[in-house]
C-alpha positions as CSV (number, residue, x, y, z in Angstrom):
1,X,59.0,34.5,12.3
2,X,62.0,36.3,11.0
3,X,62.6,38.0,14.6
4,X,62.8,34.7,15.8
5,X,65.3,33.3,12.8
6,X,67.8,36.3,13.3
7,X,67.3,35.7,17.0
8,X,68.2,31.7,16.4
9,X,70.9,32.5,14.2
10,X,72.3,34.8,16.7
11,X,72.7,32.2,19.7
12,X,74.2,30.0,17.3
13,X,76.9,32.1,16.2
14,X,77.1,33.1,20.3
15,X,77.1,29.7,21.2
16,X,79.9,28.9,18.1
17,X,82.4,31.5,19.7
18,X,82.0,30.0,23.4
19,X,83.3,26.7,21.9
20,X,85.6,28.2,19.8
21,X,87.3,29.8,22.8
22,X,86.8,26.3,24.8
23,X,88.7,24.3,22.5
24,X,91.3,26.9,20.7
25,X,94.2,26.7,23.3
26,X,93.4,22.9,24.0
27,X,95.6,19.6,22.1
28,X,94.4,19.9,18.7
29,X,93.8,15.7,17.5
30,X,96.3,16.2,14.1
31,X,94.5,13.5,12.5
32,X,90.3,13.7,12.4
33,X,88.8,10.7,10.7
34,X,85.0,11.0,9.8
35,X,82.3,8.3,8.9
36,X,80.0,10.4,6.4
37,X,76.9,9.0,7.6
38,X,73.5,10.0,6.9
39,X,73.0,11.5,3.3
40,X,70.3,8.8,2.1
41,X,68.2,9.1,5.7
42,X,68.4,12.5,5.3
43,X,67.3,12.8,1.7
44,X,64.2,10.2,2.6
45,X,63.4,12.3,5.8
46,X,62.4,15.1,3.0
47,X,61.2,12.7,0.3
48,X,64.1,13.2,-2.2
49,X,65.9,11.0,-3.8
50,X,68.8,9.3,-2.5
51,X,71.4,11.6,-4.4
52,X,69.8,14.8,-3.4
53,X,71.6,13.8,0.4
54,X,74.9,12.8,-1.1
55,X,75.0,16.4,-3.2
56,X,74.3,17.7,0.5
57,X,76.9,15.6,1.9
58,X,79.6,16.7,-0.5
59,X,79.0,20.4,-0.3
60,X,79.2,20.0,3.5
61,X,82.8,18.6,2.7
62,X,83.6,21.9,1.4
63,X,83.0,24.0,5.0
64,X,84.8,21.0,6.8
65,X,87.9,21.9,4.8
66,X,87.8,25.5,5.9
67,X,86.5,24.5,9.3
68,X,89.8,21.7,9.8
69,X,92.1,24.8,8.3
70,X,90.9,27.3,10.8
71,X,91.8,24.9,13.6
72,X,95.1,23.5,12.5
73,X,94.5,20.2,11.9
74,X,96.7,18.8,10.1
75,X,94.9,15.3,8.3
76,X,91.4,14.9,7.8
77,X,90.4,11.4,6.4
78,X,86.4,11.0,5.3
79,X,84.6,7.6,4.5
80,X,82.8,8.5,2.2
81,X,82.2,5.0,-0.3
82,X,82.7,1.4,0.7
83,X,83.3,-1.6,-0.9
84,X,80.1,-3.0,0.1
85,X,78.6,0.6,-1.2
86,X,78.7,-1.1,-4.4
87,X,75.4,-3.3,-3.7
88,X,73.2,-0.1,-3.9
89,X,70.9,0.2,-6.5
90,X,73.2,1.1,-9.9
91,X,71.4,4.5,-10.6
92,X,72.3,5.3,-7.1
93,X,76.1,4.2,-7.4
94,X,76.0,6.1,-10.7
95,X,74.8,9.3,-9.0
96,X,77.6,8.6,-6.3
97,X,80.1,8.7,-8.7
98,X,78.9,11.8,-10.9
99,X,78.9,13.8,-7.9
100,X,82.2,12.4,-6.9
101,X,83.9,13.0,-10.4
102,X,82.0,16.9,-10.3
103,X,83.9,17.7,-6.6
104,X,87.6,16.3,-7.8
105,X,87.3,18.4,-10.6
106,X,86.6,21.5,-8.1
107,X,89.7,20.2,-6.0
108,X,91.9,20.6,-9.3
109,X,91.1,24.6,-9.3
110,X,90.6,24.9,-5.5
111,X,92.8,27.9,-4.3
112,X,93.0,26.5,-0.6
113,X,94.5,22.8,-1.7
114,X,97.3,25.3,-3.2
115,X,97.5,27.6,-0.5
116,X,97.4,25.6,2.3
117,X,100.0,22.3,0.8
118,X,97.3,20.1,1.1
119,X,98.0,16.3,-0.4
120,X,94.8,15.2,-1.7
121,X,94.8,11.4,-1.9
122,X,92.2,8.7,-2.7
123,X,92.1,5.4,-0.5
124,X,90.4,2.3,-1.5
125,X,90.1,-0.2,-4.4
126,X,90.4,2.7,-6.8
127,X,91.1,0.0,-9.7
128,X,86.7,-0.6,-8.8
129,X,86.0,3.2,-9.6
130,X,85.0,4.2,-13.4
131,X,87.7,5.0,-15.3
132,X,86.9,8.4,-15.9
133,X,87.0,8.8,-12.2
134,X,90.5,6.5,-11.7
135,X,92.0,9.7,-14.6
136,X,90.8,12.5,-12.5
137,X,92.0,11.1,-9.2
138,X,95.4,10.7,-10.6
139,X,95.6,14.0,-12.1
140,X,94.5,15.6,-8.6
141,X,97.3,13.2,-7.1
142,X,99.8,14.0,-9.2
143,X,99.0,18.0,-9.1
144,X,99.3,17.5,-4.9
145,X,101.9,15.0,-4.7
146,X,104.4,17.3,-3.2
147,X,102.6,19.1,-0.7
148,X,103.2,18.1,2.8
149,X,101.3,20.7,5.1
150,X,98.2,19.0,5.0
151,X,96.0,16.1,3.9
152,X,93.0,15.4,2.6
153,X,92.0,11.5,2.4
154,X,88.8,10.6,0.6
155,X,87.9,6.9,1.3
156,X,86.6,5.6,-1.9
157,X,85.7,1.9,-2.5
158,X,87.3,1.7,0.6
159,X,87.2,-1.1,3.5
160,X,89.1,-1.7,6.1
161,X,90.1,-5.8,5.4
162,X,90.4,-5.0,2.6
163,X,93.2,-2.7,3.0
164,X,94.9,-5.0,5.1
165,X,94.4,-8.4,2.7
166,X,96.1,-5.5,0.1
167,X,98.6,-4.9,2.2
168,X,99.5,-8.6,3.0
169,X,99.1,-9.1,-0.7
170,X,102.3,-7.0,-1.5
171,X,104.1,-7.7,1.8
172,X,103.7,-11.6,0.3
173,X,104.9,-10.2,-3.3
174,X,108.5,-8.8,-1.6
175,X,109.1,-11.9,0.5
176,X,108.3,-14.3,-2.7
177,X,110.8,-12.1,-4.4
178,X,113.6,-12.2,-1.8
179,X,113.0,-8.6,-1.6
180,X,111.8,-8.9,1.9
181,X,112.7,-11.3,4.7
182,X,109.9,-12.3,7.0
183,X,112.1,-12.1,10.3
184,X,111.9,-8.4,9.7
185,X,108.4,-8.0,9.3
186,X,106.9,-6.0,12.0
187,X,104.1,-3.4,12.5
188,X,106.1,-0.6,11.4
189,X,106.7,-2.7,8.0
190,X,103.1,-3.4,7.8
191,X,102.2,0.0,8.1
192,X,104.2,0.8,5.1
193,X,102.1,-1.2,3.0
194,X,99.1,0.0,4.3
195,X,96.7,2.9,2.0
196,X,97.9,5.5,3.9
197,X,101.2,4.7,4.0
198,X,101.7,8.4,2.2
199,X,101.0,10.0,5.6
200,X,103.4,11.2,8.5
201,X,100.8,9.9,10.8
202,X,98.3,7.6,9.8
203,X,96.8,6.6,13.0
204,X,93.3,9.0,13.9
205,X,93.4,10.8,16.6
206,X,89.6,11.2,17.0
207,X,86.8,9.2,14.5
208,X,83.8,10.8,14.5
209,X,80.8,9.3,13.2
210,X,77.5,11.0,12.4
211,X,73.8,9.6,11.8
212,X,73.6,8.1,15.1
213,X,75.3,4.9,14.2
214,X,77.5,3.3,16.7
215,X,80.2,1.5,14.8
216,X,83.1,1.9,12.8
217,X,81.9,-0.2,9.9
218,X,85.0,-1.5,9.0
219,X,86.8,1.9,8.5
220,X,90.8,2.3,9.5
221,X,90.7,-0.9,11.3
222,X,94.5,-0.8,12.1
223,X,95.1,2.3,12.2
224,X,92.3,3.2,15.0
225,X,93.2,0.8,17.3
226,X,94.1,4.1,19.6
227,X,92.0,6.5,18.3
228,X,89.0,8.4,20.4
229,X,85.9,8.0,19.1
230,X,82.8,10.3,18.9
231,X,79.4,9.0,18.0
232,X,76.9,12.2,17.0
233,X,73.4,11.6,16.7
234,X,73.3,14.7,13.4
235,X,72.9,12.9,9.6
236,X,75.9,14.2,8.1
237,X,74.4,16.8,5.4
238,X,73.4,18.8,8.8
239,X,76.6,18.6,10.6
240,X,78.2,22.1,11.8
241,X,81.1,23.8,13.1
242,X,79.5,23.7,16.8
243,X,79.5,19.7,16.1
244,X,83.4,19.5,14.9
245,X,83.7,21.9,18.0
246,X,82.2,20.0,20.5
247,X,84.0,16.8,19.0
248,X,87.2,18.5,19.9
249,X,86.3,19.4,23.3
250,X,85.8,15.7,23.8
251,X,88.4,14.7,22.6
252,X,90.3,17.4,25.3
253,X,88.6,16.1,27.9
254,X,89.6,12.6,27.3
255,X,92.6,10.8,29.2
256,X,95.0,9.2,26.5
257,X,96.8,6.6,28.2
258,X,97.9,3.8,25.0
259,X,97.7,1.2,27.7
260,X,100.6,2.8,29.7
């Protein structure tokens, strides 16, 4: 049996390097948006609780950083909490939210966000989060405000009309203000209103979406009206380098026209 796990092991890391050298000297998307999709199916699949997939889910968060470094992208955006994530049961939500508030205190001390420039930002009705949550997401703002090499987007009581009701909410503010004149509103002034705003390019290049799912569920609904979209039939707490590979060498492969 263990001949046979060091034998699997070693195709895998054989079969990692082939894609690696597939994709490496290929167009690089600069902005990878993932739907984190999976954790409760795969937690039930083992009869755990609920939680036990989201702990899974975050940790895998961890390797995707490292992963998105070694390849040079340059934004990563997850959905990882919707607005509608809310209805779950409220020990569940609570768990959510513990483990949440546990891996923003590890981004504080993590030596790569510093390294690396990365701008952490949170996306979403924050104002919805606990407020013990809201204080540790501005602290890890604040600390990573200036950085401008990379960033890191965490969409948290998140939804994608809701981010552009929020958007026509303050583009209404200006206008009733005589701050902004309508005639000049366009989608480049939109934009600016939008969550990530922060970002020198907010639009996705590639979406991936794991659990097998076929949808975007309401996630970056302006901003992926160009983006590629991969649709990976892995719960997220299993998903690998060989799958953010192979995602890439679909995205390659793909002719990106914009309607030209």
């Amino acid at each position: 049996m263990l001949k046979n796990f060091l034998s699997t092991i070693g195709a895998y890391k054989l079969y990692e390097k082939w894609l690696w050298y597939q994709v490496k000297n290929g167009t690089k998307p600069g902005h990878i948006a993932i739907i984190l999709d999976g954790n409760r199916r795969w937690a039930s699949e083992k009869t755990l609780n609920p939680w036990f997939g989201h702990e899974k889910g975050a940790e895998k968060v961890e390797h995707l950083l490292d992963w998105s470094l070694k390849l040079g992208v340059e934004s990563i955006t997850l959905y990882a909490f919707s607005t509608e994530n809310f209805r779950r049961p409220k020990g569940e939500v609570e768990e959510i939210m513990r483990i949440a508030g546990e891996k923003f205190k590890e981004i504080l001390t993590d030596e790569r966000i510093r390294k690396n420039k990365v701008r952490v930002k949170v996306i979403g009705r924050v104002n919805l989060l606990p407020k013990a949550l809201q204080q540790l997401i501005t602290s890890i703002e604040r600390a990573t405000q200036n950085y401008d090499e990379h960033f890191l987007n965490i969409a948290l009581a998140y939804g994608g009309r809701a981010e552009i009701v929020d958007a026509a909410r303050k583009i209404a503010r200006k206008v009733y203000k005589g701050e902004l004149n309508p005639e000049k509103i366009d989608e480049r002034v939109f934009e600016s209103f939008l969550y990530t705003s922060h970002m020198s390019k907010q639009d996705p290049d590639l979406i991936i979406r794991t659990s097998g799912e076929e949808r975007l569920s309401g996630f970056l609904l302006w901003q992926s009206a160009y983006s590629e979209l991969c649709f990976l039939d892995i719960y997220w707490p299993d998903f690998r380098l060989i799958d953010l590979l192979r995602a890439v060498r679909t995205f390659q492969k793909r002719k990106r026209r914009f309607g030209e």
